[in-house]
C-alpha angles and dihedrals in degrees: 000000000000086000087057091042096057103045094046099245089146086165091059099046086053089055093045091052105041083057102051082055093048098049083055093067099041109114099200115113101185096075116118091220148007147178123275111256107260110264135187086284101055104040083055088052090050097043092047093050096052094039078048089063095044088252083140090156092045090048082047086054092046090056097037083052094053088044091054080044101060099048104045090044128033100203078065116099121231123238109249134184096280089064102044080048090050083053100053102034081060092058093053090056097047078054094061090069098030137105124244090269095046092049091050085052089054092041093052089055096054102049078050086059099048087046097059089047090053091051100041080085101227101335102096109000126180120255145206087274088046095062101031085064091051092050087050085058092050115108119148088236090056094047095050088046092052091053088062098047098047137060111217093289091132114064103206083059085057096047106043118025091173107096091215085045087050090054097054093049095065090051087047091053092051089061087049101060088036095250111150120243118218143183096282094046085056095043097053099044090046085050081053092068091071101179105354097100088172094062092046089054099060093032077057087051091051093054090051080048088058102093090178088053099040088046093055094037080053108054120073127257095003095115086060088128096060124072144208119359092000100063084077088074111191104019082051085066101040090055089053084058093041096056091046080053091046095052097058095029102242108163098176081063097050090046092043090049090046096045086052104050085047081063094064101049091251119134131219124246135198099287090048090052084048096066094050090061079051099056100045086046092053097065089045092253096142085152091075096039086073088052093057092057093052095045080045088064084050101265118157107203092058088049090057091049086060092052103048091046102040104359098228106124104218106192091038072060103058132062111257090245092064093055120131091028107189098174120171086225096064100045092049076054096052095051092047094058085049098051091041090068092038093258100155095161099051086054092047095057090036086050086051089045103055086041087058088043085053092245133149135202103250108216087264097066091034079064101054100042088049085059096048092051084052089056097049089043089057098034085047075053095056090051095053098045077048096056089040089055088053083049101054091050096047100049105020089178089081113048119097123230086334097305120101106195119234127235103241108209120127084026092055093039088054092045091053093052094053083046092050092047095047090066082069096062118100104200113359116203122227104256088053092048084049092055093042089055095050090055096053101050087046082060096050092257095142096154089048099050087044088058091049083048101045087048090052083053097056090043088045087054095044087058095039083057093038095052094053116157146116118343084242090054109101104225104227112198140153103234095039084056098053103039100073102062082039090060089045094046091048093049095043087053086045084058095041099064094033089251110151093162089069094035096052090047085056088054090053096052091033091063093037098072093035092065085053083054085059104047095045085055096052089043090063092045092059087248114133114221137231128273095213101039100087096042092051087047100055084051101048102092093026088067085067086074095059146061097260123120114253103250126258091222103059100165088252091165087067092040100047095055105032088165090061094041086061111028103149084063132078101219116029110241106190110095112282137187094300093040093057091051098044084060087045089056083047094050096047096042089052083044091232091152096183094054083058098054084048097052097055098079102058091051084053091094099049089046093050091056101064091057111136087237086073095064125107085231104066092035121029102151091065130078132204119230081322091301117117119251118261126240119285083229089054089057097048086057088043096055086033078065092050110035102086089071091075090046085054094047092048093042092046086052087044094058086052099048083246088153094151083053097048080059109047088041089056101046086044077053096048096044087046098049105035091224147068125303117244118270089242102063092030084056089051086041090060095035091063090052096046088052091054093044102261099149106148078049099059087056088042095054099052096049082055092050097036082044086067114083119238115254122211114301132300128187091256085060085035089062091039094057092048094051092047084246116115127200087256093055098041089047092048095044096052084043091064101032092061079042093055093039097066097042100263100138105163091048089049092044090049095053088048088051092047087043093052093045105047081056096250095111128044125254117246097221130086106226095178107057118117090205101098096176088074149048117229121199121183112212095179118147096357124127110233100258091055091046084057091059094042096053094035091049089041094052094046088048102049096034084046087062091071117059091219122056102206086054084076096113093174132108116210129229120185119203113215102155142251093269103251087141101041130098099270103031113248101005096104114208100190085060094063087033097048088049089046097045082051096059099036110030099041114071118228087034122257107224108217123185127189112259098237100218087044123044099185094061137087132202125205117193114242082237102068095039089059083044086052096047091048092052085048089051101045095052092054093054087045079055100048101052084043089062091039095055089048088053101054091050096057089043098045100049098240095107097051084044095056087039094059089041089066098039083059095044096046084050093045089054095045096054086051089049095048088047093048090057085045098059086047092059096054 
């Protein structure tokens, strides 16, 4: 039963239970053999392993079972207040890896619990441990998150709906029942405030208030049975006070905390002095850390500068023996607070001061400042991608494939110094190596993140081979656990900067240590591995540098299911979906086309899985290896996750004038996901052709796309709702706009006439309008290629209507707004652009004036619009007999002939020609 507690198999201590109860109550005596009766123990264990697993009804049952037990059967135990504590201290412990919902569901269980013990009169009673665990599961998100999920089940919540209120009632409710509150129960639920320094302040005073508390912190020796940090007493809580004060920087707490516990003859310690720094360091004021330190050695003058700035009296605070108090801990503090608001120069003087003082940073404060320069490393990062970014703008010459590469200096100072400082550690642990290797990579130290990676692996080995066990058997390690978000972290600042050297390296090293996974995994199944897997493995992304085919047999069975491939862990390693988009991002932002056509096929598996045919939805009947089919809504966030590969890849092609390789990308994407592209890479897609002329392409590419139902919605169909601009209308309108761009205006003309039609884009002419001695076009909303269409297909509709054209009797008045929604507000620029586009791009020109009691209207004369049709007419019959009399040449026989004349001619000059240099030579 200890062995099922403490692995979590909530299902398997139930079972064991139910049938030790039930073997209780077997009558046979002529078994060989049964199972012990359940005692106190058991019945803990049970309770604790369910409440573990956030099972809080099923822990309620437990106890309501053993209750209904012991009193129908003597031989059963009763629960007593050790087992309702295991149960909630269990529950303590489930709420340390859970979310906000699942800690107000343990948290729930365990003010149930204390309820019920409230409630049993006498007969188990909570207690001072009871109560301090429910403070320890106190947080104000949890208890937001508990009001919406009950229903006033609980009285207190009906009662109090004020966190801090809450708080106080539970206090209340232990001096009520005559249970003893003692510094712990103080200090948790202080630490329970969070934020909230005002609440932990007069929960501070409450404790003060407390006479029964105050006469046993102040005799000696009568917290003998706390230890550490507790047995101070009531220092123990006003440090608790003093550190929710420190983290928001609230100095008239601190002073407040400091001046009480001044009132009741109590003196601060080190740690008390450390949140002050804090504190201090907290609101950015360095200037009076360095007081501190000098008050700290007993001058005066530094003392008075604390207290007519903040009023706390720092020396009147401290016991006469500490003074002066030169601790290493308060001057690493010290030096923390100052690196964390980029005070150099603060931590510089504090640093010469400790080495004067004879002082030396103990590991523990090696570690945090070697955090803080990380941060500054990564925050100095941010600025210089920021002023990159300025740069780019401002001189787009110079940018490469879209990237401008920042100049790392304070970043790469800071980096080397973390670096620098590493070598000091004896023994880092994971999540500092991990810091350390993101800084370095922020700072463009690719080599030196690679070695921190490259020594996790071989930790994260060392624990795979010293936790052998059963191939059931989960490995926890430290390293396994942090790898994978490191390997995540790395490859998302490889694409950030557009760095697929790198990127690819951590691929390398990444698979690598997957295939040893593997092969530990098989080992331990009693499968021999392959000679050839790990090598092929190491090579496999390294094959997307060079010039070598990808190859046709990607191990799509051990992409497509990471959880399988390494199932004695509890994350997967290897690189996964993301990870392969994240190398994808890398390789088009660094414009390295062919990585990109490489990389496509590994990213193949994640993306298949997400095909619609996979969802429980669409095929309900059939199962999946015996597992039950996911939503079809999961699968939609699970592509959403994954999509923007493909817009990196065509983007990427786009930039190269790829355009063969944008379209086979997009119908392999198609095939793959079941469902339609995103706009964005659909819209590159068009744009290189476009750019190449393609014009019949372009029109062919969006009815394939627009041919694919729409599946579910995605959040690219989420932000379009909400815009009033679906996928079709934003598809049609880039479409046209690269059309229109390049000069293809009856490509562009026949999109807009299929959009319009189909109902995606909307329609020019007012229908409904009763004025018949005009022709109203709305332009609203429209880019001004697409307006051209619109106006261009409207025209040739409406005038095509008459047989005549100089029977057209209209004037037309295009609508294009007043500007409330453009750039500068009511300064319309369709307006300027529409008129413009009418005199330059119409042949002959369409004159347009501004309709005076409307200034969002144009009005084009009905002359200009019959002048316009002629000159239509007549260019399509220009066009005709072109065609014809190409026709009849080719039909007639003239045109090879003359083709084949002056194929004979060209031939006859160029053999004169050949004897005539000839004849020079010689």
């Amino acid at each position: 039963m200890t062995t099922f507690d403490k692995g979590r198999h909530w299902k398997a201590a139930v079972t064991l239970l139910n049938a030790m109860e039930a073997s209780s109550k077997d009558d046979d005596r002529d078994k060989k053999w049964s199972l012990p009766l359940p005692n106190t123990f058991t019945y803990a264990l049970a309770i604790s392993a369910c409440a573990r697993c956030n099972k809080g009804e099923l822990a309620l049952t437990i106890l309501d079972q053993m209750e209904t037990n012991a009193s129908s059967d003597h031989t059963s135990v009763e629960p007593n207040t050790w087992v309702y504590n295991a149960a909630i201290a269990a529950c303590s412990e489930s709420n340390k890896q859970s979310r906000s919902k699942a800690k107000a569901a343990n948290l729930l269980t365990a003010l149930r619990i204390i309820e019920k013990m409230e409630k049993s009169n006498g007969v188990n009673d909570p207690d001072t441990v009871s109560y301090n665990t429910i403070f320890s599961l106190l947080d104000a998100t949890s208890f937001d998150a508990l009001k919406e999920i009950t229903d006033g089940e609980i009285c207190r919540l009906k009662q109090h709906g004020n966190f801090a209120d809450f708080l106080i009632s539970l206090l209340d409710s232990m001096k009520e029942h005559g249970i003893a509150r003692d510094a712990i129960t103080y200090y948790n639920a202080i630490m329970a405030c969070g934020l909230d320094s005002q609440d932990a302040w007069e929960i501070f005073r409450l404790c003060i208030r407390d006479e029964k508390f105050i006469e046993t912190a102040t005799v000696k020796d009568s917290q003998s049975h706390l230890k550490g940090r507790a047995a101070s007493g009531l220092v123990f809580v006003a440090n608790a006070a003093l550190s929710v004060a420190s983290i928001t920087g609230d100095m008239s707490v601190v002073s407040k905390v400091v001046a009480d516990l001044s009132g009741v003859g109590a003196k601060m310690n080190s740690e008390s002095l450390r949140h002050i720094v804090r504190a201090l360091g907290n609101i950015g004021d360095c200037e009076m850390i360095l007081a501190l330190l000098i008050c700290l050695r007993g001058q005066d003058f530094a003392n008075d500068l604390m207290k007519e700035r903040y009023s706390i009296d720092v020396l009147s605070n401290l016991s006469e023996k500490s003074i002066p108090m030169i601790e290493e801990e308060i001057y690493s503090a010290a030096i923390t607070s100052s690196l964390r608001h980029d005070q150099l120069g603060v931590a510089d003087q504090v640093l010469l001061s400790m080495k004067k003082n004879g002082l030396t940073l103990n590991q523990n404060s090696l570690k945090e400042i070697i955090l803080e320069y990380c941060r500054m490393a990564i925050d100095s990062s941010k600025e210089e991608f920021k002023i990159a970014r300025v740069v780019k703008r401002q001189e787009p010459d110079i940018s490469v494939h879209g990237i401008v590469e920042p100049i790392y200096i304070t970043s790469l100072a800071r980096a080397k110094a973390a670096m620098t400082m590493l070598k000091g550690i004896e023994e880092p642990s994971p999540s500092l190596l991990s810091t350390v290797a993101k800084a370095c990579c922020a700072a463009g130290l690719w080599q030196e993140a690679r070695s921190i990676v490259r020594r996790m692996h071989r930790a994260a080995i060392r624990e795979l081979q010293q936790n052998s066990g059963s191939p059931s058997t989960i490995v926890k390690g430290e390293f396994l656990a942090e790898l994978p978000q490191l390997h995540r972290s790395l490859l998302k600042y490889c694409a950030k900067g557009g760095n697929i050297t790198p990127a690819l390296n951590f691929a390398d090293d990444i698979q690598f240590l997957a295939s040893k996974i593997r092969q530990h995994g098989k080992s331990i199944r009693g499968l021999r591995p392959r000679e050839e897997e790990s090598t092929d493995m190491v090579l496999l992304s390294s094959r997307l540098s060079m010039d070598i085919e990808t190859p046709d047999n990607v191990p799509e069975a051990d992409f497509s299911d990471a959880g399988a491939l390494y199932s004695i862990l509890e994350r997967p390693i290897g690189l996964t979906g993301q990870d392969w988009k994240l190398i994808l991002i890398a390789a088009s932002r660094g414009g390295h086309w062919k990585v990109c056509v490489g990389t496509l096929p590994f990213i193949r598996p994640y993306v298949k899985e997400t095909h619609p045919m996979y969802a429980r939805e669409l095929s309900p009947t059939e199962s999946d290896s015996g597992r039950s089919r996911p939503s079809l809504a999961r699968l939609n966030r699970k592509y959403d996750r994954i999509a923007r590969a493909l817009t990196a890849a065509i983007l990427c092609f786009e930039a190269r004038s790829q355009y063969a390789w944008a379209i086979r990308a997009i119908d392999d994407w198609i095939e793959w996901s079941g469902r339609r592209p995103r706009k964005e890479a659909v819209a590159s897609a068009c744009r290189v052709l476009a750019k190449r002329f393609r014009g019949q392409e372009v029109i062919n590419l969006v009815a394939r796309v627009m041919s694919i139902p729409a599946v579910g919605n995605t959040d690219d169909d989420v932000l379009d709702d909400e815009l009033d601009f679906t996928y079709e209308k934003a598809l049609y309108t880039e479409a046209i706009n690269a059309l229109f761009k390049h000069g293809m205006y009856e490509e562009a003309d026949q999109l807009y006439a299929e959009g319009a039609a189909n109902g995606h884009l909307s329609w020019a002419v007012m229908e409904k309008d009763n004025d018949t001695s005009t022709l109203k076009l709305d332009l609203h909303g429209m880019s001004i290629a697409v307006a051209y269409s619109a106006i261009c297909v409207s025209l040739q509709k409406e005038t095509a209507r008459s047989s005549d054209g100089s029977s057209w009797d209209k004037d037309v008045v295009i609508v294009t707004g007043t500007g409330r929604r453009s750039g500068e507000r009511f300064r319309p620029a369709l307006t300027t652009e529409v008129q413009k586009m009418l005199q330059g791009q119409f042949v002959p020109p369409l004159g347009a004036l501004s309709v005076q009691e409307n200034k969002g209207m144009l009005k084009i004369p009905r002359e200009d619009v019959v002048a316009w049709f002629d000159h239509q007419r007549r260019q399509k019959r220009e066009r005709l007999l072109a065609v014809a009399e190409a026709m009849r040449d080719i039909t007639s026989g003239s045109r090879l002939e003359r083709a084949l004349m002056q194929s004979s001619n060209r031939l006859e000059r160029a053999l004169r020609q050949k004897i005539a240099n000839e004849d020079t030579d010689h």
